[in-house]
C-alpha positions as semicolon CSV with decimal commas, in nm:
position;residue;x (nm);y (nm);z (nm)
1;X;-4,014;4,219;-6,439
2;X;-3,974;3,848;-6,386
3;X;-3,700;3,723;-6,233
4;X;-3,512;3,315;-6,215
5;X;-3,223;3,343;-5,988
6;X;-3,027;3,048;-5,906
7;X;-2,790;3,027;-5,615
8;X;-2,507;2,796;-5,463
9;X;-2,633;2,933;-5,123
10;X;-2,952;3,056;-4,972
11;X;-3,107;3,009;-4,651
12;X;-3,194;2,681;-4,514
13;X;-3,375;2,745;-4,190
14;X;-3,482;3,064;-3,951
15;X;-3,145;3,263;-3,881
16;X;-2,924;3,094;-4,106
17;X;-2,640;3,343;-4,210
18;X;-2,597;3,094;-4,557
19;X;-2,592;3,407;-4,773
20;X;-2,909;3,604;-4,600
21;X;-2,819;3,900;-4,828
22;X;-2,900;3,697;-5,183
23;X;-3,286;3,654;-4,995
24;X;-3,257;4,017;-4,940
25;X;-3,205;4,111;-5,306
26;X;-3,489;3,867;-5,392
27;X;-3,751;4,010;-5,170
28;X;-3,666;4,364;-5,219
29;X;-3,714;4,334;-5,635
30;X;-4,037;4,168;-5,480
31;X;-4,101;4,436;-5,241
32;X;-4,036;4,711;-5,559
33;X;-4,324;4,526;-5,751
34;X;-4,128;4,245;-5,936
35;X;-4,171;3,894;-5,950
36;X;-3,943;3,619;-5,824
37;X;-3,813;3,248;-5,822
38;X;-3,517;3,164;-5,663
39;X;-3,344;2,806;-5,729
40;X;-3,110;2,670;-5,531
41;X;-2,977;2,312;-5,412
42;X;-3,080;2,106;-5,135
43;X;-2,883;2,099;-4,821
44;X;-2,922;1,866;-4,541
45;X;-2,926;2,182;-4,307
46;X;-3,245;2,258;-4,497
47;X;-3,550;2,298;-4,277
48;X;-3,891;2,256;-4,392
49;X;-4,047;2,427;-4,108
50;X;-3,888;2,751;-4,241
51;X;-4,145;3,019;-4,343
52;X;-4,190;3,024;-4,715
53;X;-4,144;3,408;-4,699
54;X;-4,280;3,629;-5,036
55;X;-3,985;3,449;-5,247
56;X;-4,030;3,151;-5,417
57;X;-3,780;2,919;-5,375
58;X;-3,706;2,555;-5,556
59;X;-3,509;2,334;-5,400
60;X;-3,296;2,064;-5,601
61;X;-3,170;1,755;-5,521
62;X;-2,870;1,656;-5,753
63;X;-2,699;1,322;-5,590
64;X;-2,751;1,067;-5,335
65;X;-2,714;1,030;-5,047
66;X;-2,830;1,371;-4,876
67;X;-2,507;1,410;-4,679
68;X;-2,306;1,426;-5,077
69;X;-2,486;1,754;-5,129
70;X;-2,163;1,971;-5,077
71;X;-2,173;2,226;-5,382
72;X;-2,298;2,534;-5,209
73;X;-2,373;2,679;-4,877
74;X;-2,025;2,712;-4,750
75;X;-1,935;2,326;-4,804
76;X;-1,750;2,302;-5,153
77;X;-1,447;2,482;-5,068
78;X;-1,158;2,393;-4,806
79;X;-1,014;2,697;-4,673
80;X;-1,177;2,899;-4,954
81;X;-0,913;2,801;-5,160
82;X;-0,988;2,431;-5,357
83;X;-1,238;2,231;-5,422
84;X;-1,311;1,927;-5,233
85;X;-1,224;1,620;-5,433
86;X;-1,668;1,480;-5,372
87;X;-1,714;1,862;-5,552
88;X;-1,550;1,778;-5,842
89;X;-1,713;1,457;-5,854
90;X;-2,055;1,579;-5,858
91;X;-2,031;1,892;-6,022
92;X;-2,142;1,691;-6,351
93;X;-2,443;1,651;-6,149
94;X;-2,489;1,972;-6,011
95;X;-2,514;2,134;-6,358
96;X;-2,709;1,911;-6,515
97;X;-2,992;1,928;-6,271
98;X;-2,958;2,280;-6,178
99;X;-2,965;2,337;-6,575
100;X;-3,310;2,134;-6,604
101;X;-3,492;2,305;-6,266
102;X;-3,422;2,677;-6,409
103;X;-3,525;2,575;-6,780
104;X;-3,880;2,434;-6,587
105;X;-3,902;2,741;-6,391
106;X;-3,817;2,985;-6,613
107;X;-4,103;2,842;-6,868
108;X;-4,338;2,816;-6,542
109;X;-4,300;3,160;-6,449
110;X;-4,234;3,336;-6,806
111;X;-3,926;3,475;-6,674
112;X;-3,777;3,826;-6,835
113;X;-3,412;3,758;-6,695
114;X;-3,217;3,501;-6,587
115;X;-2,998;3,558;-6,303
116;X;-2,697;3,413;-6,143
117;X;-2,504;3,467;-5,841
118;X;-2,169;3,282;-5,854
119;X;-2,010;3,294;-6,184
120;X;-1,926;2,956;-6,067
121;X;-2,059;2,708;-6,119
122;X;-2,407;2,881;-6,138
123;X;-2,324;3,165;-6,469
124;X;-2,273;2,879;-6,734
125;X;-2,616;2,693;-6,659
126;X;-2,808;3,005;-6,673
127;X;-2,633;3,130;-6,960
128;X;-2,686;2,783;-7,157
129;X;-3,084;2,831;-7,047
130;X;-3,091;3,163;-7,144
131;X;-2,960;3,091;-7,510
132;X;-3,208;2,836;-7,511
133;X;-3,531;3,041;-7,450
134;X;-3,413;3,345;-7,574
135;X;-3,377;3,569;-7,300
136;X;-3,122;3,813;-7,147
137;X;-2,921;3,710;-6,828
138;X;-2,679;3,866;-6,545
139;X;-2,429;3,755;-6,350
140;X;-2,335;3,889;-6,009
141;X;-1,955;3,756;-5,853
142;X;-1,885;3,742;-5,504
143;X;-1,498;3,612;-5,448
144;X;-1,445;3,325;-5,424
145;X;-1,584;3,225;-5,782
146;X;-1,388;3,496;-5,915
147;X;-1,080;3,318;-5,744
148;X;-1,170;2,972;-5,885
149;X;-1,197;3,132;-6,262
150;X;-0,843;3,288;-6,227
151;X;-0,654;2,994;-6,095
152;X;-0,798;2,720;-6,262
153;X;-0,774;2,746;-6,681
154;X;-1,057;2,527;-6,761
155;X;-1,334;2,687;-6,523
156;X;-1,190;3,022;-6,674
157;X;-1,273;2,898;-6,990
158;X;-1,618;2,825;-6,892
159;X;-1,679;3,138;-6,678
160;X;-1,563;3,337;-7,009
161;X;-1,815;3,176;-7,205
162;X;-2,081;3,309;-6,963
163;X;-1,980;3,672;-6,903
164;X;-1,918;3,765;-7,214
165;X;-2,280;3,682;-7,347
166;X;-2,407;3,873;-6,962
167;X;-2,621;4,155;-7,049
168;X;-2,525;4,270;-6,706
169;X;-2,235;4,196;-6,481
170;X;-2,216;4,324;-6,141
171;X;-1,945;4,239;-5,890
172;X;-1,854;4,378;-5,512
173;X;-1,520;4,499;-5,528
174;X;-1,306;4,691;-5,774
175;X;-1,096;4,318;-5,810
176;X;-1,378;4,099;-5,925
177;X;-1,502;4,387;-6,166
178;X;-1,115;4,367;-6,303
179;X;-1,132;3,947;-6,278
180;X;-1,504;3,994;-6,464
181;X;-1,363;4,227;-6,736
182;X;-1,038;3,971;-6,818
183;X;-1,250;3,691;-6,833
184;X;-1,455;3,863;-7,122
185;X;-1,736;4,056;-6,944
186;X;-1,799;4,361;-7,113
187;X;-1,668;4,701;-6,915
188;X;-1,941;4,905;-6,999
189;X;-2,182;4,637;-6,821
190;X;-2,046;4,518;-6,542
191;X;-2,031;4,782;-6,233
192;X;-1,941;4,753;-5,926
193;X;-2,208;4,669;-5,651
194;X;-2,240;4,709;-5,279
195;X;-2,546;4,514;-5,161
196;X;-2,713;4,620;-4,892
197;X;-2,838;4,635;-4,532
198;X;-3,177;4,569;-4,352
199;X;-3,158;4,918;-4,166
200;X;-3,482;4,860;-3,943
201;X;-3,329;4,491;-3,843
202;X;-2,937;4,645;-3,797
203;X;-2,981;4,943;-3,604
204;X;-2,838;5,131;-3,296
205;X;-2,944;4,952;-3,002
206;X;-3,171;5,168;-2,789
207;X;-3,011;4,975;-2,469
208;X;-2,738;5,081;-2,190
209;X;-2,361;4,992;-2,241
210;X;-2,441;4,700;-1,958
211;X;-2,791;4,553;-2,117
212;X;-2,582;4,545;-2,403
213;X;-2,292;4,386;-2,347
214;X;-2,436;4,166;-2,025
215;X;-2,581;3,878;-2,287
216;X;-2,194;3,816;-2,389
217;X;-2,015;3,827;-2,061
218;X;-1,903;4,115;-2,077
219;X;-1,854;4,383;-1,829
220;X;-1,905;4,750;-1,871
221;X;-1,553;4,845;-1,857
222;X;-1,454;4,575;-2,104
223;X;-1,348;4,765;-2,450
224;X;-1,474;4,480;-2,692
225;X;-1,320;4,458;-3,040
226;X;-1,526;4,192;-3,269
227;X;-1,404;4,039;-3,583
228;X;-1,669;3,754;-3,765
229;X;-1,624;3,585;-4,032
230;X;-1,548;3,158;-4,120
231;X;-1,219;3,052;-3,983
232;X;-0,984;3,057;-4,279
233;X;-0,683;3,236;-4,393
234;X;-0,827;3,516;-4,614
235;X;-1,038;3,648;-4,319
236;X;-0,712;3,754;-4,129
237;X;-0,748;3,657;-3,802
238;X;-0,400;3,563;-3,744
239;X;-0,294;3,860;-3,810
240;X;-0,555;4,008;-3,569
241;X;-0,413;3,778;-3,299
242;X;-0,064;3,870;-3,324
243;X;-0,195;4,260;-3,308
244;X;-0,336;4,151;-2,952
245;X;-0,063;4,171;-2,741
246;X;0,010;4,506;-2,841
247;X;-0,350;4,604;-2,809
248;X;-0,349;4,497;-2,457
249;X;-0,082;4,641;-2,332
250;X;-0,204;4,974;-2,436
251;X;-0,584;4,884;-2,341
252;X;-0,559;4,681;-2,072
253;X;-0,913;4,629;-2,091
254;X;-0,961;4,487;-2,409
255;X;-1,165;4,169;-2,513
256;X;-1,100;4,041;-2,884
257;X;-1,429;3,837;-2,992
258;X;-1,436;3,632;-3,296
259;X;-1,758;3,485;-3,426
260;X;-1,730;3,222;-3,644
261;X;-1,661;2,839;-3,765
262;X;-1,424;2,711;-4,013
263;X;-1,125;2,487;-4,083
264;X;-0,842;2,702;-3,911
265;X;-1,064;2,725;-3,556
266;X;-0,787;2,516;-3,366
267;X;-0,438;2,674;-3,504
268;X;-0,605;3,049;-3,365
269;X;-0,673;2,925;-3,043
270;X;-0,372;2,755;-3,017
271;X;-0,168;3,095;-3,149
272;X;-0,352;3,295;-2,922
273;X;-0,289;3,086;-2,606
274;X;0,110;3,111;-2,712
275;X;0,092;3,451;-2,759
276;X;0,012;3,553;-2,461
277;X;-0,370;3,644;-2,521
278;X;-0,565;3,331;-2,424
279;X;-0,750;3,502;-2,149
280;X;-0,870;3,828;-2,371
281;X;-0,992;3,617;-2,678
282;X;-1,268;3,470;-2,716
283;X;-1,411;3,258;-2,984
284;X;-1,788;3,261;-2,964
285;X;-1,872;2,952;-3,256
286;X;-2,116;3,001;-3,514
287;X;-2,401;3,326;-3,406
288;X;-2,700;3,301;-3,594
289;X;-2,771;3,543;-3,843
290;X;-3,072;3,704;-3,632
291;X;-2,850;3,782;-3,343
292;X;-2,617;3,937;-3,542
293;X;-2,782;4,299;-3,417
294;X;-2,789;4,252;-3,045
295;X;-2,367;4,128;-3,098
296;X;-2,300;4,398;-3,333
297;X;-2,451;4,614;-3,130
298;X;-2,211;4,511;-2,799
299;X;-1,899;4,553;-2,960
300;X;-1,672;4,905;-2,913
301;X;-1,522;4,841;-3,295
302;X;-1,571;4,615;-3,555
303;X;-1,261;4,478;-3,742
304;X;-1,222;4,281;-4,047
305;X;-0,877;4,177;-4,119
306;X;-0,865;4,087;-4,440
307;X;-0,577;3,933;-4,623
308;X;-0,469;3,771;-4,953
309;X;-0,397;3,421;-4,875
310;X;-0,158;3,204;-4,971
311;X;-0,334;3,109;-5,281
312;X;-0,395;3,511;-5,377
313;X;-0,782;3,477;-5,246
314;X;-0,938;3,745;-5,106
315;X;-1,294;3,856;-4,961
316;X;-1,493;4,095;-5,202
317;X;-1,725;4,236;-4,950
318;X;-1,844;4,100;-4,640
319;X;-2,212;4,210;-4,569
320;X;-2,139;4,169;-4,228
321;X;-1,905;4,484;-4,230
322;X;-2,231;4,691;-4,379
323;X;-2,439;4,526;-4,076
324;X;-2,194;4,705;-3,827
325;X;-2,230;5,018;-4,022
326;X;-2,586;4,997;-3,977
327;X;-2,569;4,952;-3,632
328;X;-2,293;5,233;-3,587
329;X;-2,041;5,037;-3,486
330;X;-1,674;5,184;-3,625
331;X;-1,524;4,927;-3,836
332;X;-1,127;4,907;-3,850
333;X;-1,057;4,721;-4,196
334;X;-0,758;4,616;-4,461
335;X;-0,731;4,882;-4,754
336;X;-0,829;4,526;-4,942
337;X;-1,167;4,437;-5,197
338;X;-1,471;4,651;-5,196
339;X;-1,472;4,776;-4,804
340;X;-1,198;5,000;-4,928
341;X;-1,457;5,231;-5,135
342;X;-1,718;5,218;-4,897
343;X;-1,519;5,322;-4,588
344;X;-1,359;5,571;-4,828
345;X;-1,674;5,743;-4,894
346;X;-1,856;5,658;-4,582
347;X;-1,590;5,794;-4,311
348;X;-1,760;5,490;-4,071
349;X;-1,379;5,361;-3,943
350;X;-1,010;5,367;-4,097
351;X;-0,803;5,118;-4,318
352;X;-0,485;4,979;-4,251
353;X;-0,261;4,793;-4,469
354;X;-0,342;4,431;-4,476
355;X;-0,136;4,230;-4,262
356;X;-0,011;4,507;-4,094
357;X;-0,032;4,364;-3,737
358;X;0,138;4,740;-3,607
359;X;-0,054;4,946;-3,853
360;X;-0,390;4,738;-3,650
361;X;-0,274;4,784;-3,370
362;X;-0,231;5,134;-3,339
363;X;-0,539;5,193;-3,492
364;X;-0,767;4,957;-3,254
365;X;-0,561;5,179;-2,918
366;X;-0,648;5,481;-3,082
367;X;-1,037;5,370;-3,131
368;X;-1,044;5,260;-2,807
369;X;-0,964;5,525;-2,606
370;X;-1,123;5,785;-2,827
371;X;-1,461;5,742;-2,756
372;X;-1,589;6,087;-2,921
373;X;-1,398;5,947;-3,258
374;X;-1,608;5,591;-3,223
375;X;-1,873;5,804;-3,202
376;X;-1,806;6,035;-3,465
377;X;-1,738;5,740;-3,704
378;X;-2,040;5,511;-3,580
379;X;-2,258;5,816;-3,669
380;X;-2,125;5,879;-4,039
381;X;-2,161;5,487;-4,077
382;X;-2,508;5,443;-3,991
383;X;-2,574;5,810;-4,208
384;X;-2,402;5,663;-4,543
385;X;-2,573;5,341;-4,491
386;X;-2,937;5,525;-4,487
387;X;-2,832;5,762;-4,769
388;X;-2,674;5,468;-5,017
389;X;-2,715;5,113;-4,883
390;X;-3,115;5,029;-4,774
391;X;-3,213;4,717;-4,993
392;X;-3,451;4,950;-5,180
393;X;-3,170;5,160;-5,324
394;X;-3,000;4,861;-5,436
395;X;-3,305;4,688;-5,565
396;X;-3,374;5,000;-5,729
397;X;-3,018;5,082;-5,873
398;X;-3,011;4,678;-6,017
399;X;-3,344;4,761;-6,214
400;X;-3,215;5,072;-6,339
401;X;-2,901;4,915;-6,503
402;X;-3,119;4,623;-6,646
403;X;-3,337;4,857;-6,784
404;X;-3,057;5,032;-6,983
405;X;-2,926;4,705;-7,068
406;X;-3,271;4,575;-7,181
407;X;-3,310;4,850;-7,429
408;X;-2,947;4,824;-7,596
């Protein structure tokens, strides 16, 4: 098969963690024997240096100057939750540029399908393209689009207009499949979708407790929980901080790491110096995508936090909590999006209501001083990530459903 995927977000330069896991999918359809081009819009974080890798990428450039590229990679959204006013502005632009680059491409390459990742704003230009040339097209939602669809009546409209002509709809959480469906997709083609991991790249590390944790500053008898994730309110920190002082008085020892940039950096280091936990957190910026492992790798137990926010946004599925699988780190996580079913399944880590700062708590103090149980659950992690999650298995499950879908 031939495939014409365009993206809001793709990597710009060596280690960027702009969506790693959509050049993931491309290059393991390439690595199963398929063919593909992946557009997606200039950013001035783009590197020309960067390997061109065995995917095919086209970069677009939709307004001037450079610095007024903001649809995609992170920049279009404050908080996750509305649009910058400059998006709206140049959305107009976006589309119709985007629309011409995948019409050239697709004709260039004699592409079977049409793909798009981000019902918004990305499903309605391949859709228009695909009615155009005649060819099938599929849609894959990640959160945040799905969010923007359900709040906002005319990008519903459009987003309904796309997913109802999808041949194939995939989405990563039980939510987005429900947002897909009431926004016209049909149920019998849209399924639900974990991506997957790079198993040889996120593994156990084969070092000591001390090499391990050394690179970080952190001692050997330092119990390390790690959250990561941008700095705004569906990730959950806050709630994560006010679990802290509970968490230390139990474990004494414990060191609460968060990795990440966003808007909300200040107000959480702020609430954790009035809360009492200043000197056990520690916020470690932005960590490139390629040290993710060696990080991963320190930490005692991973935890994502994960909340609805204030405007009913949510995360569909972090690929950073699959990472820690891979790496057999325990994860501690909100019964919230598609983490739910994997932990479910997997038996890597536990759930806890989300926002329940005592319901965190007690789970983090029992994790940390049971280390046969972070063992036990590290193990089963890393297993059900081998068995169900290696990009070949998803590559391979993603042809098998366009293959069905190709033939009715």
């Amino acid at each position: 098969m031939r495939f014409v995927i365009l993206t809001s977000s793709y990597p710009r330069y060596a280690g960027d963690g702009a969506a790693p896991f959509i050049r993931s999918i491309a290059e393991a359809l390439v690595d199963r024997g398929h063919e593909v081009s992946v557009v997606a819009p200039f950013d001035i974080a783009v590197s020309q240096a960067s390997p061109a890798g065995r995917v095919k990428v086209r970069r677009f450039r939709y307004v001037w100057p450079p610095k007024w590229h903001v649809l995609g990679h992170g920049r279009s959204l404050v908080d996750d939750r509305r649009l910058r006013w400059l998006a709206f502005i140049i959305l107009p632009l976006y589309m119709m540029v985007a629309t011409i680059h995948v019409f050239v491409v697709s004709c260039q390459q004699r592409a079977d399908w049409l793909y798009a990742h981000w019902v918004l704003p990305n499903g309605p230009i391949v859709a228009l393209v695909a009615w155009l040339q005649r060819k099938p097209y599929l849609i894959s939602l990640h959160g945040s689009d799905g969010f923007v669809a359900q709040q906002h009546p005319l990008f519903g409209a459009v987003a309904r207009l796309a997913l109802r002509r999808a041949a194939l709809v995939t989405a990563c959480s039980p939510e987005l499949v429900s947002i897909a469906v009431a926004h016209g997709a049909d149920r019998a083609r849209t399924h639900l979708w974990a991506y997957g991991v790079n198993i040889e790249m996120f593994r156990p590390s084969e070092l000591d407790r001390g090499a391990r944790q050394q690179p970080w500053g952190w001692s050997v008898n330092d119990k390390v929980l790690l959250a990561v994730g941008r700095l705004v309110s569906k990730k959950g920190f806050g709630v994560l901080l006010d679990a802290m002082p509970s968490i230390a008085r139990h474990e004494p020892s414990v060191i609460l790491a968060i990795a990440g940039e966003g808007s909300l950096r200040p107000v959480l280091e702020r609430q954790a110096q009035m809360l009492g936990s200043g000197a056990r957190v520690q916020f470690l910026g932005r960590i490139a995508w390629n040290e993710m492992p060696a990080l991963l790798s320190a930490a005692d137990v991973f935890v994502l936090p994960s909340v609805r926010d204030e405007s009913g946004n949510m995360d569909g599925l972090p690929n950073v909590v699959l990472e820690a699988m891979a790496c057999a780190v325990p994860v501690i996580a909100s019964r919230l999006g598609g983490v739910t079913s994997i932990l479910d399944e997997a038996g890597g880590g536990c759930l806890v209501p989300a926002g329940d700062k005592n319901a965190l708590a007690e789970a983090a103090v029992c994790l940390l001083r049971d280390n046969e149980q972070r063992q036990r659950y590290g193990s089963a992690a890393r297993k059900f990530v081998e068995d169900h999650l290696t990009w070949d298995l998803v590559a391979y499950q993603l042809v098998e459903w366009l293959t069905t879908a190709g033939k009715s």
